[in-house]
TIVEX-738299 format. One record per atom (N, C-alpha, C): residue in one letter; y, z, x. Coordinates in pm, whole numbers, padded with zeros to 5 digits, always signed. Each point is the difference from the previous one (the first is absolute). Layout:
<pts>
AYZX
...
</pts>
This chain:
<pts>
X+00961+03399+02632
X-00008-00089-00116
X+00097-00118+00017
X-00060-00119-00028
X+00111-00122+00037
X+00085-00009-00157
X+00114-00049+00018
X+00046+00015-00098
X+00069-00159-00031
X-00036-00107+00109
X+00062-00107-00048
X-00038-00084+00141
X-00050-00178-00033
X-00089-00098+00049
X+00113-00012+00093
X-00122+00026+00136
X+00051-00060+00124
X-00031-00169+00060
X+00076-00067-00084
X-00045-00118-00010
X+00007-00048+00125
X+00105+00004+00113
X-00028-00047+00159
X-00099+00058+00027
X-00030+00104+00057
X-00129+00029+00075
X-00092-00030-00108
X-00043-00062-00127
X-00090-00076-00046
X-00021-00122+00066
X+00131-00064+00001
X+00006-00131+00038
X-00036-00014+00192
X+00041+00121+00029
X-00053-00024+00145
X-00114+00070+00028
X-00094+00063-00093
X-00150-00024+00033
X-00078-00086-00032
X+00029-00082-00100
X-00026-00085-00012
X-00028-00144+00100
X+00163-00024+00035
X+00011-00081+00157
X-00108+00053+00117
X+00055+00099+00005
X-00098+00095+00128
X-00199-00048-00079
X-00022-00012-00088
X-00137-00006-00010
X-00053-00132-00031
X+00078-00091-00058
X-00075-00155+00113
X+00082-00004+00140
X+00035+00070+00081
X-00006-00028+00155
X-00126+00042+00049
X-00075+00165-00083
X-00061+00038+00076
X-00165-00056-00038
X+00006-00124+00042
X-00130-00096-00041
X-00156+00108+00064
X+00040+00085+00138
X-00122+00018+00096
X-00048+00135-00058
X+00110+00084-00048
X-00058+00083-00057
X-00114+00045-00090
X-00068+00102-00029
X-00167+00006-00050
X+00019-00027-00106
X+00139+00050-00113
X-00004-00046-00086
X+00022-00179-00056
X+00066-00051+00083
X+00012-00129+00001
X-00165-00046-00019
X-00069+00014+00105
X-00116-00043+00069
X-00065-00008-00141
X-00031+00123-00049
X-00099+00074-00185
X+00045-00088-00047
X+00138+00020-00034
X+00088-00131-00112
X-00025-00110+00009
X-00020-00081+00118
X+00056-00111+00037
X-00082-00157-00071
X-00108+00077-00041
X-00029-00133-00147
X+00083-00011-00115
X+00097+00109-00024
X+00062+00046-00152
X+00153-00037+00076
X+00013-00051+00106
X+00144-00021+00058
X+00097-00108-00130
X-00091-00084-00076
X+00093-00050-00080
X+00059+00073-00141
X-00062+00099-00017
X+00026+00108-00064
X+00114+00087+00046
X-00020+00020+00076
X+00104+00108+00077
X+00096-00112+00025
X+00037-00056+00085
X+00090-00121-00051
X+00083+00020-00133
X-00097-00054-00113
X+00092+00017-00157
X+00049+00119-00003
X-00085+00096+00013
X+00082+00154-00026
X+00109-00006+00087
X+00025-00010+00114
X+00086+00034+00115
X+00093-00090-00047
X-00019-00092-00016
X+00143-00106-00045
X+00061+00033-00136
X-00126+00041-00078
X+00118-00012-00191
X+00040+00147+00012
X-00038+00066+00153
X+00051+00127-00019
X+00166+00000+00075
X+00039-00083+00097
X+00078-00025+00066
X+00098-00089-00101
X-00057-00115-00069
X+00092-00056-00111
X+00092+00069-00055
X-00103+00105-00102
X+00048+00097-00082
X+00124+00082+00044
X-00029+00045+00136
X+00087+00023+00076
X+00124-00042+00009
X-00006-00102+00009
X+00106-00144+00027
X+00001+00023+00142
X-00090-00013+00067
X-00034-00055+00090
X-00084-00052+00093
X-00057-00130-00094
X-00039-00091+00027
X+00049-00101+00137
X+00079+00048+00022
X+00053-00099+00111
X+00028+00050+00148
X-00072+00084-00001
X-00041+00095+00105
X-00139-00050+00085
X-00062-00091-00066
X-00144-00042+00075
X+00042-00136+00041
X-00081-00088+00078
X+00028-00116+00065
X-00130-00100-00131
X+00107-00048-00106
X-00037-00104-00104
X-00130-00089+00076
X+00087-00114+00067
X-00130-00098+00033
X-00148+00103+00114
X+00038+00100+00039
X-00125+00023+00060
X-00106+00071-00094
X+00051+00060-00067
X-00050+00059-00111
X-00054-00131-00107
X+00062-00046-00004
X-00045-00165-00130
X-00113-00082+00081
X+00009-00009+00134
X-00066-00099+00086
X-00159+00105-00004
X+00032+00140+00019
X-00140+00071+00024
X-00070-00010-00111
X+00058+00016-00102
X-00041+00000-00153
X-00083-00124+00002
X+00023-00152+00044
X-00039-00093-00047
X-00138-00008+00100
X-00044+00067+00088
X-00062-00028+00104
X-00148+00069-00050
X+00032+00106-00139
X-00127+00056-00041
X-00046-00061-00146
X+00094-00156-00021
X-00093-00060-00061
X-00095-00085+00033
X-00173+00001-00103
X-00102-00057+00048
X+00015-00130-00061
X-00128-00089+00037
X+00043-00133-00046
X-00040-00014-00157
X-00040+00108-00052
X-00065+00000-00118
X+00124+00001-00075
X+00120+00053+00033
X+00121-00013-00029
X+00042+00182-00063
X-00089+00104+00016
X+00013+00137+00009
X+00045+00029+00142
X+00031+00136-00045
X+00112+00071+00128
X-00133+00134+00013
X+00015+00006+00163
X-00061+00115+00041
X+00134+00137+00022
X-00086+00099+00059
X+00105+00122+00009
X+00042+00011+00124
X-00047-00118+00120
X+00046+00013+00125
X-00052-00176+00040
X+00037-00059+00081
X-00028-00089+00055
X-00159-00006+00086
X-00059-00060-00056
X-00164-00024+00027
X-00063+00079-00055
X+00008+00037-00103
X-00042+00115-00085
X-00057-00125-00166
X-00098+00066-00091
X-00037-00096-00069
X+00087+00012-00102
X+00036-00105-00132
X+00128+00013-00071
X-00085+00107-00183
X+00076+00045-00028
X-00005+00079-00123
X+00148+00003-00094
X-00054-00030-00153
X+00099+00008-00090
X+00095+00127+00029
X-00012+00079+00076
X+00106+00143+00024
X+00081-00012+00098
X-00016-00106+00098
X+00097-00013+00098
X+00045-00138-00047
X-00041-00093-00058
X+00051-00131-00101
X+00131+00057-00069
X-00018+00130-00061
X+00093+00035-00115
X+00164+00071+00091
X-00083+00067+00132
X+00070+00066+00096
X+00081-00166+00037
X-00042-00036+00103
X+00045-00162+00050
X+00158-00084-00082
X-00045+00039-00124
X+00038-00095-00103
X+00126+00078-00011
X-00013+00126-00072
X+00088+00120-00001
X+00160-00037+00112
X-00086+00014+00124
X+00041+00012+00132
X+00112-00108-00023
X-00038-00171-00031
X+00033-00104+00059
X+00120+00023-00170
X+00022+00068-00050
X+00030+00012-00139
X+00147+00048+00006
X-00033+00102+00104
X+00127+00137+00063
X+00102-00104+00088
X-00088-00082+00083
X+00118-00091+00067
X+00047-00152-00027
X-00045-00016-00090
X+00025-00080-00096
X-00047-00131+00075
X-00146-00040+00007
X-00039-00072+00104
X-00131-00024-00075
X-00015-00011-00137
X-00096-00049-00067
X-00037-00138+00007
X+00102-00080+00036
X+00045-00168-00023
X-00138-00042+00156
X-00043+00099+00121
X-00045-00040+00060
X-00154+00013+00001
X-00015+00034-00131
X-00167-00008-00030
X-00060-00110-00087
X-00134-00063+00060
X-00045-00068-00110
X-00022+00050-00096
X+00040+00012-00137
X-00021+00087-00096
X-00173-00049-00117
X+00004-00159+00058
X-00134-00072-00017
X-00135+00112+00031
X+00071+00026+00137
X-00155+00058+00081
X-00022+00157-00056
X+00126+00039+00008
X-00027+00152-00026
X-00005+00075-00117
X+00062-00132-00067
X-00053+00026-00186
X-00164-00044-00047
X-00056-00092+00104
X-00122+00009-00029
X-00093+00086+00096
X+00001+00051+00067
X-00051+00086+00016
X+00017+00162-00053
X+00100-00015-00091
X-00060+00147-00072
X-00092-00085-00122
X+00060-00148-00053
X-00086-00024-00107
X-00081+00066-00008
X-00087-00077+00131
X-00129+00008+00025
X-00089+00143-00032
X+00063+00099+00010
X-00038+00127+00015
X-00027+00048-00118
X+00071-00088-00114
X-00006+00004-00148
X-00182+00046-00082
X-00075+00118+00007
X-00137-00014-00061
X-00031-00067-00133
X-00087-00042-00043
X-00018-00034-00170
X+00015+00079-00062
X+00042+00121-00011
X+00016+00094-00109
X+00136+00044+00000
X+00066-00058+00130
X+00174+00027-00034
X+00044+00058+00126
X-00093+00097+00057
X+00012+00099+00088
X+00093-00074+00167
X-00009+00043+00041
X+00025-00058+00179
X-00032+00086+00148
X-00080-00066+00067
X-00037+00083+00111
X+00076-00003+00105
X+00014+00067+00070
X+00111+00068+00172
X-00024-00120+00030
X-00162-00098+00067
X+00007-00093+00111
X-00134-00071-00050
X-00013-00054+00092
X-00217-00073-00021
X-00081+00095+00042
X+00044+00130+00013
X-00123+00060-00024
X-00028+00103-00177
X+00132-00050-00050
X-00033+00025-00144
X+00003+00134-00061
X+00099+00103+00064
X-00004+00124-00098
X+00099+00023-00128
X-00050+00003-00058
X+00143-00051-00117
X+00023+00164-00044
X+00148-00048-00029
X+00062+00150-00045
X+00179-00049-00067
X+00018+00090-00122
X+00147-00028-00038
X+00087+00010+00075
X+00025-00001+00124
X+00071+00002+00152
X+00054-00132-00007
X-00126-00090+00010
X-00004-00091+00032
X+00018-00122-00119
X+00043+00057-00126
X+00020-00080-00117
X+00171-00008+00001
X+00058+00142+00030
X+00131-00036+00018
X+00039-00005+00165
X-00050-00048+00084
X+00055-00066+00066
X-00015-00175-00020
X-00106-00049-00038
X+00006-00131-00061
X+00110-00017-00035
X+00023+00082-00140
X+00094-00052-00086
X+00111+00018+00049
X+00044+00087+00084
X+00158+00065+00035
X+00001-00134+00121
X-00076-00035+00094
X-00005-00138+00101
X+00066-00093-00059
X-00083+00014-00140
X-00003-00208-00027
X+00174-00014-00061
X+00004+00120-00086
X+00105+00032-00079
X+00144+00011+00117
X-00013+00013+00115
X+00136-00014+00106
X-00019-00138+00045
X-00129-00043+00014
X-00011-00198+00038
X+00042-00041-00087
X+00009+00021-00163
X+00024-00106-00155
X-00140-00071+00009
X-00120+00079+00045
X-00102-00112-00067
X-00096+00097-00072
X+00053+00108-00043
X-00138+00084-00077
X-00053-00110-00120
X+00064-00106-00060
X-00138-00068-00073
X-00121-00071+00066
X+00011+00039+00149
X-00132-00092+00047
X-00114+00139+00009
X+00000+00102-00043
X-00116+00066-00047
X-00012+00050-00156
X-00067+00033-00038
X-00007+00008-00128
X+00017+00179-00032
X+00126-00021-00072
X+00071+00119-00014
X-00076+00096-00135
X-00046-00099-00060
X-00033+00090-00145
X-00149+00056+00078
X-00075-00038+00053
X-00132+00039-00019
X+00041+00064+00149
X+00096+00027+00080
X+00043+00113+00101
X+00074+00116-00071
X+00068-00029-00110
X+00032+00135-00105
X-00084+00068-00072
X-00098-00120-00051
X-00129+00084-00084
X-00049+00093+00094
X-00018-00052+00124
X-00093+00083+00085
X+00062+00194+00046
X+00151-00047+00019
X+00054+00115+00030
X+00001+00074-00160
X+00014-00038-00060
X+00003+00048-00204
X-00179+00080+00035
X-00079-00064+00046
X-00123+00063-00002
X+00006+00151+00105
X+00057+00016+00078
X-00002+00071+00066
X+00103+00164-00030
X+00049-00027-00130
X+00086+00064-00034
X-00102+00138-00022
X+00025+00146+00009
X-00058+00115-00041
X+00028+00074-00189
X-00073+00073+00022
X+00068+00074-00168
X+00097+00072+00072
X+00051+00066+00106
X+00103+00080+00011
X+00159-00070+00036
X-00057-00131-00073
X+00088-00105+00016
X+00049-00089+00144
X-00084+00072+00107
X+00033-00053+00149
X-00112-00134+00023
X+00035-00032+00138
X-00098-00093+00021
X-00099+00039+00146
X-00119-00072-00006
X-00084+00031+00138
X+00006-00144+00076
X-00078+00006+00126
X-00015-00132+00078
X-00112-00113-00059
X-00044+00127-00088
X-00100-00153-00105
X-00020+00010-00089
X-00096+00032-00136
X-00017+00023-00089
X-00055+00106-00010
X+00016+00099-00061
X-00050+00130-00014
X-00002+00099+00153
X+00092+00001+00064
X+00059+00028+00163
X+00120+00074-00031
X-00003+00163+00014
X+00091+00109-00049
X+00147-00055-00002
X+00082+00040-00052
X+00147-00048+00049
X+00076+00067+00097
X+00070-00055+00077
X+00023+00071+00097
X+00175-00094+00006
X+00080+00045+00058
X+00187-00016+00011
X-00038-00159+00066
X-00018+00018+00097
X+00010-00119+00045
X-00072-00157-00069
X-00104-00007-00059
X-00066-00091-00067
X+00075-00009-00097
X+00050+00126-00071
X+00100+00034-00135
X+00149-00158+00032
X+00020+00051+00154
X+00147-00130-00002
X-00056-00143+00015
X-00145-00002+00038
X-00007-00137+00040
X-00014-00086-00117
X-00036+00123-00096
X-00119-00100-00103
X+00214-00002-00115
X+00057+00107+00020
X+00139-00008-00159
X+00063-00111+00123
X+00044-00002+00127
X+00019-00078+00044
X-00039-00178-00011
X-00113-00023-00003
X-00031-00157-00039
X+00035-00028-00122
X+00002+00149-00087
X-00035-00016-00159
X+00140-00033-00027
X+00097+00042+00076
X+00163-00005-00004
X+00026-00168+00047
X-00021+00028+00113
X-00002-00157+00079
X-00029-00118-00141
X-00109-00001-00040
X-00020-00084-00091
X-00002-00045-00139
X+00110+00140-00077
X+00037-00008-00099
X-00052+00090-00079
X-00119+00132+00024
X-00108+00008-00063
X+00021+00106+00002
X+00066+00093-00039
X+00028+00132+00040
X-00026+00073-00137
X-00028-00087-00116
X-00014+00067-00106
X-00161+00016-00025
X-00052-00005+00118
X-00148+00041+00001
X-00004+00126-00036
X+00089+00100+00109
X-00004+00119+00074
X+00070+00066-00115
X-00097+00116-00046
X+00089+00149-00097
X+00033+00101+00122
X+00180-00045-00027
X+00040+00062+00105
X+00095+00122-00025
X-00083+00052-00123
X+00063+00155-00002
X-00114+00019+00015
X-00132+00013-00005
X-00142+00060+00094
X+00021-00008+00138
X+00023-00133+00046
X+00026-00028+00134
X+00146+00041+00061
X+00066+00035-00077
X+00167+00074+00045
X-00085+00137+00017
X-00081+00088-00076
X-00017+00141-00001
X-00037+00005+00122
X-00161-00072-00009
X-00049+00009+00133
X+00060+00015+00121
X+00112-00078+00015
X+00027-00032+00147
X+00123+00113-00003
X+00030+00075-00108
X+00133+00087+00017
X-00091+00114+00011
X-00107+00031-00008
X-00080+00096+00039
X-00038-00032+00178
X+00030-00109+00049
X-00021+00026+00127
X+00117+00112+00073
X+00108+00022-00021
X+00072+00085+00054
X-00033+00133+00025
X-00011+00047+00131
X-00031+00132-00023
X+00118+00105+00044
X-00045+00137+00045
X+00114+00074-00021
X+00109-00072+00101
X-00023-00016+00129
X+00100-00050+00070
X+00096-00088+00001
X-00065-00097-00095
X+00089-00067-00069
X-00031-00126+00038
X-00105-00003+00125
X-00110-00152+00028
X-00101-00063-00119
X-00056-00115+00032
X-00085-00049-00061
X-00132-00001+00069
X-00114+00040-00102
X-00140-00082-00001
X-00014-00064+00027
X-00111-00103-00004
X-00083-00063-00067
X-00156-00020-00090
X-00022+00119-00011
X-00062+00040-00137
X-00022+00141-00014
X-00070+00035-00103
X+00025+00177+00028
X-00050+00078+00128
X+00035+00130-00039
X-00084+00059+00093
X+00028-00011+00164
X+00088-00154+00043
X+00007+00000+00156
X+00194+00025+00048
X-00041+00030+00137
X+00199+00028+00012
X+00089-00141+00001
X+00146+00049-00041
X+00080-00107+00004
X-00029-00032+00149
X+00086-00167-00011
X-00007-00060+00134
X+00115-00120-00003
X+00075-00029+00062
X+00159-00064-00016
X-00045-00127-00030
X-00146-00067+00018
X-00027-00097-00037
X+00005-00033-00168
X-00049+00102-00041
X+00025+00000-00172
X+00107-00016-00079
X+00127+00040+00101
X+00130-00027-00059
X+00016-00145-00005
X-00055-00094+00043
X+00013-00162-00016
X-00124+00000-00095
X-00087+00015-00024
X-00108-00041-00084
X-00015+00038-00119
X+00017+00106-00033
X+00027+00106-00115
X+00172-00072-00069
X+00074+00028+00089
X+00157-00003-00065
X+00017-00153-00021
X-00038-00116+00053
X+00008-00125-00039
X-00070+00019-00176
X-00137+00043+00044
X-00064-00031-00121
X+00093+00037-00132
X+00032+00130+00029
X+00088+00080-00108
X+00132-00097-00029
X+00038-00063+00088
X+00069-00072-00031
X+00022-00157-00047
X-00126-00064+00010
X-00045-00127-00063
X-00029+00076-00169
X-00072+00102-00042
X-00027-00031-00111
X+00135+00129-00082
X+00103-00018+00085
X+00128+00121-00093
X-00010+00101+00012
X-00111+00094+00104
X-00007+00153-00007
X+00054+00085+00079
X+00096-00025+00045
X+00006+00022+00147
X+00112+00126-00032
X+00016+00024-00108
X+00117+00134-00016
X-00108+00108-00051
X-00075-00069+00001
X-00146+00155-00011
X-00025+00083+00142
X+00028-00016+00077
X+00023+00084+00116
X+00127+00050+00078
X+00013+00122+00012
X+00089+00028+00100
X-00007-00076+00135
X+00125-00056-00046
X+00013-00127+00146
X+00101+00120+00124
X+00081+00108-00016
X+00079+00041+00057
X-00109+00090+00138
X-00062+00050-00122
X-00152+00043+00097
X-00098-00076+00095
X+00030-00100-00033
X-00113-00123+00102
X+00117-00050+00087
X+00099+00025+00022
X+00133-00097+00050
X-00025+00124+00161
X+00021+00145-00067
X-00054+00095+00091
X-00097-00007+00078
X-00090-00019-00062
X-00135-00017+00035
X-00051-00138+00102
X+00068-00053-00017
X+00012-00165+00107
X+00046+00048+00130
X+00134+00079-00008
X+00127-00008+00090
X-00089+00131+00130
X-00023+00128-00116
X-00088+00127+00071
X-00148-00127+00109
X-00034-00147-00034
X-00082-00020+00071
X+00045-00061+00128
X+00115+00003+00045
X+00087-00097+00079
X-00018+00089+00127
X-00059-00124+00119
X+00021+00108+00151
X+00178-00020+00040
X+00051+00086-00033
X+00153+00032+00001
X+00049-00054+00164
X-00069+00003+00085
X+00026+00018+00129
X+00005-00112+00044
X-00149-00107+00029
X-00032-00095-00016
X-00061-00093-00100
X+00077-00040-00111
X-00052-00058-00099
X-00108-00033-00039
X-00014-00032-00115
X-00154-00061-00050
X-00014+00128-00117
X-00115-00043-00082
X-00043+00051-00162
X-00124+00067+00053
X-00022+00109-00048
X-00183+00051+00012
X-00001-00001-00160
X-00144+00001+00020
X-00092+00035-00125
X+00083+00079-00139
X+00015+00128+00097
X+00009+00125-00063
X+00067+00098+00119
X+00104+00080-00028
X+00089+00050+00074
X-00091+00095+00124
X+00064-00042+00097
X-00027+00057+00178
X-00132-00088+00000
X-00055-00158-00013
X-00084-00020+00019
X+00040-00107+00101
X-00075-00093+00073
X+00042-00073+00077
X+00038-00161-00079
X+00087-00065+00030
X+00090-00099-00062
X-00111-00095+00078
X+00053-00104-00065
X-00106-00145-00009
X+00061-00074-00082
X+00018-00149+00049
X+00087-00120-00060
X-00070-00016-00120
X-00103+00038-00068
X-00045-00006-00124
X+00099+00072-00070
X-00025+00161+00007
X+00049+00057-00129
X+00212-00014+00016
X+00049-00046+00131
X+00137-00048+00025
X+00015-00075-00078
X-00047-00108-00054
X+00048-00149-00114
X-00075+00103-00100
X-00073+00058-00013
X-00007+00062-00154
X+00079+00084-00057
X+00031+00098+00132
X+00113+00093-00042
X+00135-00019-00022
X-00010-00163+00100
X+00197-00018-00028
X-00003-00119-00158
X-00095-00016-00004
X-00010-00142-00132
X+00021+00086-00143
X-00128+00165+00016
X+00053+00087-00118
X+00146+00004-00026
X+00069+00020+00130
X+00105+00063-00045
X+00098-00124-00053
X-00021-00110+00034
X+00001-00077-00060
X+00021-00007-00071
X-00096-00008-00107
X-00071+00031-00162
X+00099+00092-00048
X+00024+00097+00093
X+00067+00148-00077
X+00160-00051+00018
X+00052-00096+00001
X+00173-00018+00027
X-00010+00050+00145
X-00039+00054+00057
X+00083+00058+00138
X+00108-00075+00053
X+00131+00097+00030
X+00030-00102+00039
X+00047-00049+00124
X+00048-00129+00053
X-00017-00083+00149
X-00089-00059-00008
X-00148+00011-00092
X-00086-00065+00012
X+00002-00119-00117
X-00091-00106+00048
X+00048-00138-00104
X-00093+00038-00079
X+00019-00059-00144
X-00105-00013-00085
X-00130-00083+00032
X-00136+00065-00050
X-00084-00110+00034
X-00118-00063-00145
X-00020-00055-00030
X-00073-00065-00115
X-00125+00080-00015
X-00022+00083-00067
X-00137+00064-00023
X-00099-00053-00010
X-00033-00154-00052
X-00118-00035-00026
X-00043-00083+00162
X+00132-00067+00005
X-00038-00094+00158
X-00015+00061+00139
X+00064+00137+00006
X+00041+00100+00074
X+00103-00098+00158
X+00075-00035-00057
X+00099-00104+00073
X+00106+00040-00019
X+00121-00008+00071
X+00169+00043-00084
X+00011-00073-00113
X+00027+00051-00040
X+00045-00105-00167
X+00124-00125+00042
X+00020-00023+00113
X+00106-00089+00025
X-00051-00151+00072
X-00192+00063+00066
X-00012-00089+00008
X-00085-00077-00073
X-00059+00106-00118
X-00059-00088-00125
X+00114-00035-00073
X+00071+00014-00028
X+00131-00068-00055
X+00016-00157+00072
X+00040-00003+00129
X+00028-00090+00072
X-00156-00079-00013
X-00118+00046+00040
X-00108-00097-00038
X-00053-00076-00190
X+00032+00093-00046
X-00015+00018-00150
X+00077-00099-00103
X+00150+00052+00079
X+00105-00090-00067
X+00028-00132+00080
X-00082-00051+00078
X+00074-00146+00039
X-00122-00095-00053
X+00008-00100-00031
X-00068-00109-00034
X-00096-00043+00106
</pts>
């Protein structure tokens, strides 16, 4: 049983896994590389150590997977999508290297993505989902230009998508599930609107994700997974609920997922680690005070130091 975050050998599997570009998993990944990127870095931030990777090669690769449409792909020659836009942005956010984007180009191209009914789709081929409503808004909202889409009829839309069990789905009448749950209190937070959400229905709900082990869901019926501790515990914590769960039990439950030996987060304890559930599992703990680890902003999922520093300067 681990009993407390081995934050170096986090930080050096991390390193060790953008070296190992040739590997199979690289290869599977390697459209979602700007993804893994954000995780691997706001997981190293958090850390406080950020300054362990080589800045300009990392900033220079980043810029090389934007298209001319002014969207970011997830790898260089790869086509661009609002999910690696939000990743990109994130990225250039952590090293404080926002000043080197046209913010013209890449604020209109999520415009664009804007549907007539409020909604917003991934890319031009148009699948729309509340994913993709708060990444709009969480983008435009770190550029300072969320008034160049239209915010009310992108809130109505997520307000439509709300459930009776007080959660939200990826569209309208689309079950609720943890993760759609942060995207949709997330924008709703982002943009002032949080008094949509009845969030002692939506506090129950999501304090019913805990199960015995002391992990999270994401909806009934399926096993915890360390990813839920960022999706679930933000949420609980944008709308005040977040002392409805035993946090001492999920703090366990993170740490029991840690490869002790050679770092990195699994799923769910003795499972195999992956730079995904690593930034989920070290960002929960996050959330939970742990401590050594920095605080990070629940709704932006950034350190709070560098939405502070983006937030608070003119």
């Amino acid at each position: 049983m681990a009993d407390k975050l081995v934050a170096d050998k986090h930080v050096r599997y991390i390193l060790m896994a953008e070296k190992k570009k040739d590997s199979f998993e690289s290869v599977v990944m390697d459209h979602l590389r700007m993804n893994g990127a954000y995780w691997g870095l706001t997981t190293l931030d958090l850390l406080e150590k950020l300054g362990s990777v080589s800045e300009d090669e990392v900033v220079s690769w980043v810029m090389t997977c934007q298209h001319e449409s002014g969207g970011f792909a997830g790898n260089t020659g790869h086509d661009p999508h609002i999910l690696y836009t939000l990743s990109a942005v994130q990225f250039l956010a952590l090293f404080d290297k926002l000043n080197i984007l046209d913010v013209g180009k890449v604020s209109s191209y999520i415009t664009k993505l804007q549907n007539a009914d409020g909604s917003f789709s991934g890319d031009m081929w148009g699948e729309v989902d509340t994913r993709f409503s708060y990444i709009a808004i969480c983008c435009l909202s770190i550029l300072k230009c969320i008034d160049k889409i239209n915010v009310d009829k992108a809130v109505d839309y997520i307000v439509r998508c709300k459930n009776l069990d007080g959660g939200f789905g990826c569209t309208p009448g689309a079950e609720s599930h943890a993760g759609q749950i942060f995207c949709c209190v997330g924008a709703l937070a982002i943009t002032g609107n949080l008094h949509h959400v009845d969030k002692d229905l939506l506090g129950w709900w999501l304090c019913e994700r805990q199960v015995k082990s002391g992990g999270l869901n994401g909806r009934p019926q399926k096993l915890p997974d360390v990813c839920y501790s960022w999706w679930v515990l933000s949420s609980l914590i944008m709308i005040d609920r977040v002392h409805w769960i035993e946090k001492s039990k999920l703090v366990k439950f993170i740490l029991d997922c840690q490869d002790m030996e050679n770092g990195g987060i699994s799923d769910r304890p003795d499972d195999a680690v992956d730079i995904f559930h690593t930034y989920f599992g070290v960002a929960g703990l996050s959330l939970l005070e742990y401590p050594g680890v920095k605080p990070i902003d629940p709704a932006y999922a950034l350190p709070v130091d560098v939405i502070n520093r983006i937030l608070l300067t003119k």
